[in-house]
Structures are given as C-alpha cells and as structure tokens.
DSSP file (Angstrom, degrees, kcal/mol; ACC not computed):
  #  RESIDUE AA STRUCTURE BP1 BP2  ACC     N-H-->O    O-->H-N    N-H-->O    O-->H-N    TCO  KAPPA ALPHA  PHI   PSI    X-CA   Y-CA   Z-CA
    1    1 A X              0   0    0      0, 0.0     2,-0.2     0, 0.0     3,-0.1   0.000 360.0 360.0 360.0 125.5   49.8  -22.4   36.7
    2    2 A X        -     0   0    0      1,-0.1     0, 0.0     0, 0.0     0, 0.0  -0.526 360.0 -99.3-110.4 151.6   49.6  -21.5   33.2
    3    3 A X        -     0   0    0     -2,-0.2     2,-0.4     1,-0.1    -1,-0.1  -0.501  34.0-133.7 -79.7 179.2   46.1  -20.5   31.7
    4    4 A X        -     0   0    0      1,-0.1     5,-0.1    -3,-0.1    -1,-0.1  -0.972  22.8-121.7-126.2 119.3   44.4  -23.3   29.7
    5    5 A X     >  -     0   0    0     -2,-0.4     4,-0.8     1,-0.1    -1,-0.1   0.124  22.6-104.1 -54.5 177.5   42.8  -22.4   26.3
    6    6 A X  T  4 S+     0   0    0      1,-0.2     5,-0.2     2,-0.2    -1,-0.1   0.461 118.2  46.4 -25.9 -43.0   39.6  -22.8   25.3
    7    7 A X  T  4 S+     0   0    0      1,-0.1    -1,-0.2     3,-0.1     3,-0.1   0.583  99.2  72.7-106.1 -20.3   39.9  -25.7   23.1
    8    8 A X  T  4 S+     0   0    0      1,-0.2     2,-0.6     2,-0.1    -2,-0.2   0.932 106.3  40.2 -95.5 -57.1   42.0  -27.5   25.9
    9    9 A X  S  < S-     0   0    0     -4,-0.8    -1,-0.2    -5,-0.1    76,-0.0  -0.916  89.1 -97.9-137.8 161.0   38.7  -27.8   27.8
   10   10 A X        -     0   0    0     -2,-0.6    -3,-0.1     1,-0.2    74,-0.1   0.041  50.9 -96.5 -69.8 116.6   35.3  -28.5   27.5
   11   11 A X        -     0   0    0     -5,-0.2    -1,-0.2     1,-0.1     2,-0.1   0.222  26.5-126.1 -16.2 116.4   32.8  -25.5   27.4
   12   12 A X        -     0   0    0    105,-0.2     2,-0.2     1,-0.1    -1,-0.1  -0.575  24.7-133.9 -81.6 152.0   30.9  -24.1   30.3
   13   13 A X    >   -     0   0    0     -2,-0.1     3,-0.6     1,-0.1    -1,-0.1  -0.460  16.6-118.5 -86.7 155.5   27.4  -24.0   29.7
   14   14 A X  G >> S+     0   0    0     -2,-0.2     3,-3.7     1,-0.2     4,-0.6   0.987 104.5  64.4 -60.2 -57.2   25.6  -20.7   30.6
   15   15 A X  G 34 S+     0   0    0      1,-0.3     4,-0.3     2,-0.1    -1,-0.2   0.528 100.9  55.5 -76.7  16.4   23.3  -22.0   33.2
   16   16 A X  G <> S+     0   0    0     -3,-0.6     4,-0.5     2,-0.1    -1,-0.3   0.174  71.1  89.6-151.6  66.7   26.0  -22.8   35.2
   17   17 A X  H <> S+     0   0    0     -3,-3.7     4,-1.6     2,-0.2     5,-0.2   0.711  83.1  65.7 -91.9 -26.2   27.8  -19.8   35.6
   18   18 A X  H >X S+     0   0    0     -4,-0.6     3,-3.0     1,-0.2     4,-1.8   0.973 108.1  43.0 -46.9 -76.0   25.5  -19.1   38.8
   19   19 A X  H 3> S+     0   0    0     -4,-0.3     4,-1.1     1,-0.3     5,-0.2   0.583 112.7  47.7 -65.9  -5.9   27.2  -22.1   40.4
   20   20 A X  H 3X S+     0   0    0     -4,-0.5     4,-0.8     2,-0.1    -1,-0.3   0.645 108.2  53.1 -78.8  -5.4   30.5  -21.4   39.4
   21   21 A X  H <X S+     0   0    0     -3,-3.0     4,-2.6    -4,-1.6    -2,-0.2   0.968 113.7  47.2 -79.6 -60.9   30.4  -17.7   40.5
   22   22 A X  H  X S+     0   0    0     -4,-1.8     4,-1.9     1,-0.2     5,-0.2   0.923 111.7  50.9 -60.1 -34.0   29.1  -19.0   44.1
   23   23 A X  H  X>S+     0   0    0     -4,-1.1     4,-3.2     1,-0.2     5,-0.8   0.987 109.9  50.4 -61.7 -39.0   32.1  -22.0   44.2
   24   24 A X  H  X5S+     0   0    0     -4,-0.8     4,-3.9    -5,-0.2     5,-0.3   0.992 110.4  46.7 -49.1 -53.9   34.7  -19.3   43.5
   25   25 A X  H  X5S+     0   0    0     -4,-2.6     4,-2.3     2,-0.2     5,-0.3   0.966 117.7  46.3 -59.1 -74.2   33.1  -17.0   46.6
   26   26 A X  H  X5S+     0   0    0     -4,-1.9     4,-1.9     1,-0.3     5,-0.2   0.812 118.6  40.3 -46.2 -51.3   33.3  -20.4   48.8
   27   27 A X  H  X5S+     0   0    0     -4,-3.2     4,-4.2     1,-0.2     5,-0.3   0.965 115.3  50.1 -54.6 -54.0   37.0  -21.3   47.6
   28   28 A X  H  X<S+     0   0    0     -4,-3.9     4,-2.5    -5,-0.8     5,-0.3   0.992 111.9  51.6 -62.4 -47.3   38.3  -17.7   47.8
   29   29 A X  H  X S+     0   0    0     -4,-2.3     4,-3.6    -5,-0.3    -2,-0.2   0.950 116.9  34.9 -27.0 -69.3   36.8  -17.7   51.3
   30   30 A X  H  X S+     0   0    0     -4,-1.9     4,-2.1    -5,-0.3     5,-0.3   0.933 116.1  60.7 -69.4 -57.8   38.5  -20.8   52.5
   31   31 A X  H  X S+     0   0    0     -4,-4.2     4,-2.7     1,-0.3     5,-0.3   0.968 114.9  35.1 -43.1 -73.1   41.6  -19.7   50.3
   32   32 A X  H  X S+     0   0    0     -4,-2.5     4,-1.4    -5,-0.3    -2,-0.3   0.756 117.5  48.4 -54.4 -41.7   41.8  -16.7   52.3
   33   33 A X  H >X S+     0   0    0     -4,-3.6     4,-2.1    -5,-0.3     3,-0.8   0.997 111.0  52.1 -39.0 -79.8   40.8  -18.0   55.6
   34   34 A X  H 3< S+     0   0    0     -4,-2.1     4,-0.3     1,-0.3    -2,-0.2   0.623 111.6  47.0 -30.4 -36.4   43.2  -20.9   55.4
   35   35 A X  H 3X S+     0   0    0     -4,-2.7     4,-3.8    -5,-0.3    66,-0.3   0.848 105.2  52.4 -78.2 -42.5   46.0  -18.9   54.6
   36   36 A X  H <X S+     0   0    0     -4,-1.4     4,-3.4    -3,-0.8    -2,-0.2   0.875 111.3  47.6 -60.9 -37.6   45.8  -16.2   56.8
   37   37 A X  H  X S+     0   0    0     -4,-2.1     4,-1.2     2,-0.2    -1,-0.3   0.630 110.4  55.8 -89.3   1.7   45.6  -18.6   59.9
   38   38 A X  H  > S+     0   0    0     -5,-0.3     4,-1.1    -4,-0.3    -2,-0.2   0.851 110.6  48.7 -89.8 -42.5   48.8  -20.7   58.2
   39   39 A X  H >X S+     0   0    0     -4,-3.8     4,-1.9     2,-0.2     3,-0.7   0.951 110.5  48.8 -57.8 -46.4   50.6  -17.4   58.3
   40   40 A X  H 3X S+     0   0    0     -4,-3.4     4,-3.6    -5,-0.2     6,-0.2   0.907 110.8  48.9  -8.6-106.2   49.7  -16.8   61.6
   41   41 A X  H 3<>S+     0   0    0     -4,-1.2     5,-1.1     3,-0.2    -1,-0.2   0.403 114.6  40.3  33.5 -78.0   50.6  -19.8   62.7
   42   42 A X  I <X>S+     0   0    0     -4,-1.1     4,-1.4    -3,-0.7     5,-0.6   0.963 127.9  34.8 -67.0 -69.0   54.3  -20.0   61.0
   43   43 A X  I  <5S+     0   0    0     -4,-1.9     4,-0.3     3,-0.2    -2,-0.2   0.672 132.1  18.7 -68.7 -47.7   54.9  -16.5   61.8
   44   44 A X  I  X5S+     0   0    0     -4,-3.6     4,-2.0    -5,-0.4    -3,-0.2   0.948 125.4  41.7 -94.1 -64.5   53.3  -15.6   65.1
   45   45 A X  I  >5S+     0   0    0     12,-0.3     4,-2.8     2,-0.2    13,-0.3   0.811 115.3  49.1 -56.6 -43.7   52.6  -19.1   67.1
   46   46 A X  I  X<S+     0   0    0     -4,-1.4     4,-1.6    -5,-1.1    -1,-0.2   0.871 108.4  51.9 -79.0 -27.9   55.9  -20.8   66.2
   47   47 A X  H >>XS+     0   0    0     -5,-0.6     3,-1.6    -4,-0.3     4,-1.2   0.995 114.9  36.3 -12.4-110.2   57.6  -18.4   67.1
   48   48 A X  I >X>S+     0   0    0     -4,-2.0     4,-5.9     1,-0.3     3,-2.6   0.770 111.0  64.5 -16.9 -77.9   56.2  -17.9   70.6
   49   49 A X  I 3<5S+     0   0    0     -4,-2.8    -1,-0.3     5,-0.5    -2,-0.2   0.735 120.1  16.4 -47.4 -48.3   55.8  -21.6   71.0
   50   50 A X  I <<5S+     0   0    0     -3,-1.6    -1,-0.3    -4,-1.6    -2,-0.2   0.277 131.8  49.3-124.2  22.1   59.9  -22.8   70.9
   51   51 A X  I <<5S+     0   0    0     -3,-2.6    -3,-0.2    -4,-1.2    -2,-0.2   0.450 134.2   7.3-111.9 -27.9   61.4  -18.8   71.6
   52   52 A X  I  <<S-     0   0    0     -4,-5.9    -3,-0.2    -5,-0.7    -2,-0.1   0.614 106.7-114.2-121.7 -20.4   59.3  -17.5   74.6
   53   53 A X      < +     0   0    0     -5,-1.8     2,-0.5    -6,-0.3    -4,-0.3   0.883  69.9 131.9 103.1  45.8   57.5  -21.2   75.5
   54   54 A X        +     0   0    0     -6,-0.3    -5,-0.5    -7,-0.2     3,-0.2  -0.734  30.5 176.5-132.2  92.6   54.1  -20.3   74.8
   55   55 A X     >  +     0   0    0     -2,-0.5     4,-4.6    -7,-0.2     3,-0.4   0.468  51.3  95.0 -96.5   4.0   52.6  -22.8   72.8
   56   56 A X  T >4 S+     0   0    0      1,-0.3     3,-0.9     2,-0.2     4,-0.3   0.972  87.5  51.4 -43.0 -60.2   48.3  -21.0   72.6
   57   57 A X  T 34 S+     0   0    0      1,-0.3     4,-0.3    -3,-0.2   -12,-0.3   0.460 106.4  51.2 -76.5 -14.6   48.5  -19.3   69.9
   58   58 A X  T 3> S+     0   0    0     -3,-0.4     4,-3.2   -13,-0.3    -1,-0.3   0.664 121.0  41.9 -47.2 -49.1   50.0  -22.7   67.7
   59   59 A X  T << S+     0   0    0     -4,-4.6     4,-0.3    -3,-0.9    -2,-0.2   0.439 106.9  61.2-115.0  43.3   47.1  -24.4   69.0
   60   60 A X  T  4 S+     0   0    0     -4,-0.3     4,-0.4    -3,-0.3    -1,-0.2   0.478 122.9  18.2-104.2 -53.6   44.9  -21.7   68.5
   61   61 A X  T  > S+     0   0    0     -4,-0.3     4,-1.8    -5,-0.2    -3,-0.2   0.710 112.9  71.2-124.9 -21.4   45.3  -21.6   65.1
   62   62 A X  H  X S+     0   0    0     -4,-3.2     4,-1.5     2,-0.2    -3,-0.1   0.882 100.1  43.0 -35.6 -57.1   46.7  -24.8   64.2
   63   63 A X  H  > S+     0   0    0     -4,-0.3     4,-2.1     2,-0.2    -1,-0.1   0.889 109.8  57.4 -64.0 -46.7   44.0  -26.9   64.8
   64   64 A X  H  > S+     0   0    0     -4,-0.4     4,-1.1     1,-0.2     5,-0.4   0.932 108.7  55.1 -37.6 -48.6   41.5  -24.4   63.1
   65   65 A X  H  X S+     0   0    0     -4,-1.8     4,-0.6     1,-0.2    -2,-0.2   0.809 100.1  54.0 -58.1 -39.9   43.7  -24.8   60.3
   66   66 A X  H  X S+     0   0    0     -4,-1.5     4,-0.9     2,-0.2    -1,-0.2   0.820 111.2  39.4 -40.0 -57.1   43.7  -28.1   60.0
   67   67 A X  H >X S+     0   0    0     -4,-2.1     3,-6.5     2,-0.2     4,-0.6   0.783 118.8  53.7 -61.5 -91.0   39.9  -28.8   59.7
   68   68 A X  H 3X S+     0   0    0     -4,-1.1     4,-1.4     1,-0.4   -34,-0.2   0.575  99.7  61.5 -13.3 -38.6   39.6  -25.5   57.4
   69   69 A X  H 3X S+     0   0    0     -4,-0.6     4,-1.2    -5,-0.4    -1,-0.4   0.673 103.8  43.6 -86.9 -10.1   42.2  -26.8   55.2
   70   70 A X  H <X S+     0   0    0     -3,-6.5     4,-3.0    -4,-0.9    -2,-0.2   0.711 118.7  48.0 -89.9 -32.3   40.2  -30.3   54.0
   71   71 A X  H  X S+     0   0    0     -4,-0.6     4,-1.5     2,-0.2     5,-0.3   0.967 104.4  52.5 -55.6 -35.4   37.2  -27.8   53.7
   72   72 A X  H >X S+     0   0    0     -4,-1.4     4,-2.5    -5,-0.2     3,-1.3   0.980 116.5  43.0 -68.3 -69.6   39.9  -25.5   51.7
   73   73 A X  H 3X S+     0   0    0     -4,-1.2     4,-4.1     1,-0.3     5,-0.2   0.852 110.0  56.9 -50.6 -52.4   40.3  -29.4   49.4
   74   74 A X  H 3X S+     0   0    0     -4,-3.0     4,-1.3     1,-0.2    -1,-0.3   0.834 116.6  38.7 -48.2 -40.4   36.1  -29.9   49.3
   75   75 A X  H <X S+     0   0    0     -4,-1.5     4,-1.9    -3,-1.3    -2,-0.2   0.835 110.7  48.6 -32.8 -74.2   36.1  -26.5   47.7
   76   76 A X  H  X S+     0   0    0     -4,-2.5     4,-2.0    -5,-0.3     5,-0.2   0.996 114.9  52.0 -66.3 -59.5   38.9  -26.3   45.4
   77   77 A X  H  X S+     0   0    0     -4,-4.1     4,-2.9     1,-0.2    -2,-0.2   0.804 107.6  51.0 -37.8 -44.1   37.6  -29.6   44.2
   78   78 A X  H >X S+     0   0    0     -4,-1.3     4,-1.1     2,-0.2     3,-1.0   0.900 114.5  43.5 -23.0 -95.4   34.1  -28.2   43.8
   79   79 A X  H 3X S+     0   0    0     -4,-1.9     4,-3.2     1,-0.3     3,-0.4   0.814 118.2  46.2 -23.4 -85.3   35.4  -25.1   41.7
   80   80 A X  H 3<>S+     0   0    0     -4,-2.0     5,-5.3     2,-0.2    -1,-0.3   0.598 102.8  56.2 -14.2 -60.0   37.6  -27.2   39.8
   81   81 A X  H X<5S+     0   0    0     -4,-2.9     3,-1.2    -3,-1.0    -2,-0.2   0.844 114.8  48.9 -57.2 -53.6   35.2  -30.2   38.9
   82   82 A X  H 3<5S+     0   0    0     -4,-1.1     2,-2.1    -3,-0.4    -2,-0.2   0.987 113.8  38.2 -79.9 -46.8   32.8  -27.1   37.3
   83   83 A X  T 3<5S-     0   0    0     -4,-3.2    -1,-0.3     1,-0.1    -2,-0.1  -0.022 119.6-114.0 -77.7  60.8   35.3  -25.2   35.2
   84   84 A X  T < 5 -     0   0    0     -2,-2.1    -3,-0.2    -3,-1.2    -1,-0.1   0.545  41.3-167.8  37.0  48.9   36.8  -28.8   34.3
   85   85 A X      < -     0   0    0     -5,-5.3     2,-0.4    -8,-0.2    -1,-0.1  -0.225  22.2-122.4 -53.5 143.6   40.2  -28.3   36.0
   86   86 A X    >   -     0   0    0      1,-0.1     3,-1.8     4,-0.0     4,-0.1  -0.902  35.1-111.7 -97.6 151.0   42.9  -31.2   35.0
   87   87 A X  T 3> S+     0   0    0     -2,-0.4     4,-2.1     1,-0.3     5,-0.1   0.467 109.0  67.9 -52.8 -17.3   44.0  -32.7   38.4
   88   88 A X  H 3> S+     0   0    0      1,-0.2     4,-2.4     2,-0.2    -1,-0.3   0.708  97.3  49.6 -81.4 -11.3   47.4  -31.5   38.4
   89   89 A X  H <4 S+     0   0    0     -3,-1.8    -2,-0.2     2,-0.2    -1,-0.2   0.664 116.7  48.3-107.3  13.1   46.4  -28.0   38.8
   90   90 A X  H >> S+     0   0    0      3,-0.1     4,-1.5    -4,-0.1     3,-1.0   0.909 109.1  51.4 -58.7 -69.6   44.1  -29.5   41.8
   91   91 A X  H 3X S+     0   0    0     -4,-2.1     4,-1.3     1,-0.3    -2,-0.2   0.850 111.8  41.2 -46.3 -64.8   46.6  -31.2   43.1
   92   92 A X  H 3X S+     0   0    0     -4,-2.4     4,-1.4     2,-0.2    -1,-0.3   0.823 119.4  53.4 -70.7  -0.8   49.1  -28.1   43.2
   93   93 A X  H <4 S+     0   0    0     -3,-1.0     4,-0.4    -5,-0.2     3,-0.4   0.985 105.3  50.3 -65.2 -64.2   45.9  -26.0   44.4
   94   94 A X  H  < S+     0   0    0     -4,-1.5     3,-0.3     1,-0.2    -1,-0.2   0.587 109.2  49.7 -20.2 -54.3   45.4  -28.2   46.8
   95   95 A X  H >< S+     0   0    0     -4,-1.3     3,-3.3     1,-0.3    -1,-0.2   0.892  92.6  80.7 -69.1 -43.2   49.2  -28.0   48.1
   96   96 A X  T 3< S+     0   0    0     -4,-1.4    -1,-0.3    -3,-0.4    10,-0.2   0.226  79.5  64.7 -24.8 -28.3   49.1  -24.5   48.1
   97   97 A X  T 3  S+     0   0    0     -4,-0.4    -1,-0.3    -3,-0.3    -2,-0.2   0.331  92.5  59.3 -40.3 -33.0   47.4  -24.7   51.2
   98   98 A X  S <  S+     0   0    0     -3,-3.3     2,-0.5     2,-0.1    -2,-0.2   0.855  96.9  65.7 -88.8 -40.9   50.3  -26.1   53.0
   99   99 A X  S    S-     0   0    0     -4,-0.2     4,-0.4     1,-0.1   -60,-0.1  -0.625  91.9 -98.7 -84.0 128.2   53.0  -23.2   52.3
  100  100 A X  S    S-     0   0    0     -2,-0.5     2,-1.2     1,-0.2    -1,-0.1  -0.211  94.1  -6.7  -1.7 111.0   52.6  -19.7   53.7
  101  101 A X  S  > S+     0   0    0    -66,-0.3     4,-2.0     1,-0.2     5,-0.3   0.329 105.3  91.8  79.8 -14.8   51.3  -17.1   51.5
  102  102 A X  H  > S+     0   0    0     -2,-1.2     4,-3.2     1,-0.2     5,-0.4   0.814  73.8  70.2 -91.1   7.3   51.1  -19.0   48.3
  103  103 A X  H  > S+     0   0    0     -4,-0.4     4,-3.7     2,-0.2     5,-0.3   0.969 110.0  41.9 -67.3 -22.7   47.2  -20.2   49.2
  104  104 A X  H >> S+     0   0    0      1,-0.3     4,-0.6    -3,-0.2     3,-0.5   0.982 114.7  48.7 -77.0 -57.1   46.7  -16.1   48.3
  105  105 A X  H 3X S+     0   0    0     -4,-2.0     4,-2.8     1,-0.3     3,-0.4   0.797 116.9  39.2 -74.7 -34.9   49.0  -16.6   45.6
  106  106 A X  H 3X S+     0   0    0     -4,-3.2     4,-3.4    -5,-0.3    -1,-0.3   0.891 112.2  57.6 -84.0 -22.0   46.9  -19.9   44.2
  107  107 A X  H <X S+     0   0    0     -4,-3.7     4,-0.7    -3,-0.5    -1,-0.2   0.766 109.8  44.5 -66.8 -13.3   43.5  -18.1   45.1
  108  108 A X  H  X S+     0   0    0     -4,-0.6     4,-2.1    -3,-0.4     5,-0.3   0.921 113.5  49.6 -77.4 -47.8   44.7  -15.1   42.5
  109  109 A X  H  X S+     0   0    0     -4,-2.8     4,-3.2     2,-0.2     3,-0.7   0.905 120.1  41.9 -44.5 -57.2   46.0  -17.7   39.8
  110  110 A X  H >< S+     0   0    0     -4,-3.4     3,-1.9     1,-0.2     2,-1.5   0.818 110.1  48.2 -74.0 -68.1   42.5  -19.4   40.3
  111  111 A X  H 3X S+     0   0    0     -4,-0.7     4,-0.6     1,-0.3    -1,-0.2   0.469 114.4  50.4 -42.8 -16.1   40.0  -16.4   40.5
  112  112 A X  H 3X S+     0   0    0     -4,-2.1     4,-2.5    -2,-1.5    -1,-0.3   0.844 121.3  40.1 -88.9 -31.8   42.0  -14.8   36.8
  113  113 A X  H XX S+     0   0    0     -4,-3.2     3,-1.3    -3,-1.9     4,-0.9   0.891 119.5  41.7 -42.1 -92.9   41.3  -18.5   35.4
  114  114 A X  H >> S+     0   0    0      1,-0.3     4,-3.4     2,-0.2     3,-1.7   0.727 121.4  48.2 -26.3 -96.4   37.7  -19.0   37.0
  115  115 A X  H 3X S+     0   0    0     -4,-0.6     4,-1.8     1,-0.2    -1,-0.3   0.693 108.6  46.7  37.1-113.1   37.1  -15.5   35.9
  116  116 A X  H <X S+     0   0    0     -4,-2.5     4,-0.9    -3,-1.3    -1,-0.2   0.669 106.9  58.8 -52.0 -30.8   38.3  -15.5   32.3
  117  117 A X  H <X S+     0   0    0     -3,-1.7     4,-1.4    -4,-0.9    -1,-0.2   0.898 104.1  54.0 -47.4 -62.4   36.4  -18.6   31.6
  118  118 A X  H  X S+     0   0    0     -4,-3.4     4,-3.7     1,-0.2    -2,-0.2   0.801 104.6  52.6 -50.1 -42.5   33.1  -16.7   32.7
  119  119 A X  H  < S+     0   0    0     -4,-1.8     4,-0.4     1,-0.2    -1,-0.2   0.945 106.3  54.8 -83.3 -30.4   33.6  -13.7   30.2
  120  120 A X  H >< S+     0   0    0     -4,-0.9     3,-0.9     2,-0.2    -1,-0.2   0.914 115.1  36.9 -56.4 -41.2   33.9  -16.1   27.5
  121  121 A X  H 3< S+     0   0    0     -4,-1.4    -1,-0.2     1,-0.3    -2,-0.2   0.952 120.8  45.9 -59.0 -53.4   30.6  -17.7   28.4
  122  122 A X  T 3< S+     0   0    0     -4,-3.7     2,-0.5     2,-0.1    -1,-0.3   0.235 102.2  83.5 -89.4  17.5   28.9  -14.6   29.3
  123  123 A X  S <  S-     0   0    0     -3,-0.9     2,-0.7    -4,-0.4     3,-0.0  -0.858  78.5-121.8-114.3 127.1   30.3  -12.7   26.1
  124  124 A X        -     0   0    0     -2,-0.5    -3,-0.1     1,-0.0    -2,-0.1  -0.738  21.8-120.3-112.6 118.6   28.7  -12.9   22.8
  125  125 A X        -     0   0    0     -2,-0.7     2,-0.2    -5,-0.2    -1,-0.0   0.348  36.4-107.6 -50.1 153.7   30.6  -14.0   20.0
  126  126 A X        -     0   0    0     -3,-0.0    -1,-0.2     2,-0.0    -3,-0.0  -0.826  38.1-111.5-102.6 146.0   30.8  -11.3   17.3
  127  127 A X        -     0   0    0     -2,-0.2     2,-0.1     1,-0.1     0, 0.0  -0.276  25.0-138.4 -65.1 164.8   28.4  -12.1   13.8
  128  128 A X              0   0    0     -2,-0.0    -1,-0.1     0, 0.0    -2,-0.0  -0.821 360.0 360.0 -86.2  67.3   30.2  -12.8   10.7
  129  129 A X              0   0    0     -2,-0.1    -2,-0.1     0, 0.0     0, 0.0   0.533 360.0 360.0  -3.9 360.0   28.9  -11.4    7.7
C-alpha cells in the first residue's frame, strides 16, 4: 500500500481528528485481535485438529474469528470512510484479514498512513513573508 499524497485526497478537517484517532484505536484493536486468533488458528488448531485429532482449539478460535473478522470490515471501513481511503486499499485491508500475519502487517501500513495524515492537520503550516 503505497502512501497517498496530500493532493490525491481531500483534506481532514480539524474537528475530526478526535474521531479519527478513536477509529484507528477500534481498527488496530480488531486488527490485532483478528490476527492473533487467525494465527492461532493456522498454526496451533489445524495442526492439532488433522495431526493428533483434536479439533477444540479450531473451533475455539475459529468461530471467534469469524464474527471478529466482519467487525475487523465495520472498522476498517469506518477508519477509511474518515481519512477518505480509495476502495482498493479497503478492499486489500479488508483481505488482509484472511492471511496470517499480514492483518499486523496491514494494521502498521494503516496506522503510518492514518498517522501521517493527522500531523499534517494538526501541524501548522509555516508563514511566508
């Protein structure tokens, strides 16, 4: 995900850098959540489940994962929708979800975006003479 200038899209307002700082905390939550119990999951439950026959811990964390991961979508959309995201870099957010390790990897990409956006806002352009 490559960053996206300034000019590419449309200007956060100040008064709603509050609500994008809290969507960022919900998404990185859910980022992080999600991910951790999809590594699980791969690593520890599928495993178990078709090498020793133990199939808890798959649905132990499967199903959690499941729900968690359309909150993980409500979110990311959320986030997105305020710093004015184009839909493809929902859409791979979004996937990001599905694979192992890369929600951490898509929660860094957004949170330096998210982030970098913010100091612009919250930064005050230097006068000109």
């Amino acid at each position: 995900m490559s960053d996206v200038t300034t000019q590419d899209v449309p200007a956060i307002a100040p008064e709603a850098v509050p609500g994008i700082r809290a969507a960022l905390i919900r998404y990185r939550v859910m980022a992080y959540l999600v991910g951790t119990l999809l590594v699980v999951l791969v690593l520890v439950g599928m495993p178990l489940k078709y090498l020793a026959g133990n199939g808890i811990v798959v649905t132990m964390t499967g199903v959690p994962h499941g729900y968690l991961y359309m909150v993980l979508l409500f979110t990311a959309y959320d986030l997105g929708r305020r710093v004015h995201w184009p839909w493809g870099r929902l859409i791979l957010i979004a996937l990001c979800g599905t694979v192992p390790f890369l929600s951490f990897w898509a929660e860094h990409s957004a949170r330096t975006d998210v982030q970098a956006r913010l100091r612009a806002v919250e930064t005050p352009a230097p006068s000109t003479p």
